[in-house]
C-alpha positions in Angstrom: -6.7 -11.2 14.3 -6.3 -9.9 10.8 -4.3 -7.4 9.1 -5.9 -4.7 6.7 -4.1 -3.3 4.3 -5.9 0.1 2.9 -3.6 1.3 0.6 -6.4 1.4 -1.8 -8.2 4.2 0.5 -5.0 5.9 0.8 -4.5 5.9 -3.5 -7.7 7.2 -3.7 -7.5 9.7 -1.1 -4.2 11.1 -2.8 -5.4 11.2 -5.7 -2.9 8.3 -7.1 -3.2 5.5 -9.3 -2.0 2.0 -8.9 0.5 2.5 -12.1 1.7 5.8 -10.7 2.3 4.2 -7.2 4.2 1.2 -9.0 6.5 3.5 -11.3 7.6 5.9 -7.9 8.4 3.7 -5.4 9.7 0.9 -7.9 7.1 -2.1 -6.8 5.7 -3.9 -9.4 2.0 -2.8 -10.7 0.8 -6.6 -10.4 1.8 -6.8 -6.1 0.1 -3.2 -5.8 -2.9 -4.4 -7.0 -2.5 -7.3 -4.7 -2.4 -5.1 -1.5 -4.7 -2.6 -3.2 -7.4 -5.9 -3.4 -6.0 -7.1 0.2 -5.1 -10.3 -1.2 -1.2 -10.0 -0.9 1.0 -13.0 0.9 3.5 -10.9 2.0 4.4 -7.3 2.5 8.5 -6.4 2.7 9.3 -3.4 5.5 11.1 -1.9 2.5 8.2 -1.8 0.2 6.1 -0.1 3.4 8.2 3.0 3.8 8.6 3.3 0.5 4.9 3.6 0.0 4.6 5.4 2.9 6.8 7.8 1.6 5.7 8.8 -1.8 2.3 8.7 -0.3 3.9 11.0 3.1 1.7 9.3 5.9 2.1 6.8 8.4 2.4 3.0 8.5 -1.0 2.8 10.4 -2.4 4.8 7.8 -1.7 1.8 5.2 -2.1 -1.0 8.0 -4.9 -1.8 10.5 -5.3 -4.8 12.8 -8.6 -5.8 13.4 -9.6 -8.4 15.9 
């Protein structure tokens, strides 16, 4: 199993861009681009809601597991 991280989709779909993500929930730009690209190690719970909540959706709208 693998997890998908579509925060890219998400960005796009809110009309956001990665520096504008970065600078409102305080992440740096370089590990947004990371999980933007799918590529990240790691993914702290308290990055996730605060992504999910400058972006107002849902965990499983950032994260997918697919088999």
């Amino acid at each position: 199993m693998q997890v998908i991280i579509k925060l890219d989709q998400m960005l796009t779909k809110n009309k956001m861009s990665q520096h504008e993500l970065a600078r409102l929930t305080g992440i740096r730009q370089p590990s947004v681009n990371e999980m933007c690209r799918n590529q990240t190690a790691r993914l702290p719970l308290k990055n996730l809601a605060k992504i999910c909540e400058v972006l107002n959706c849902d965990i499983s709208d950032i994260l997918e597991l697919k088999k």
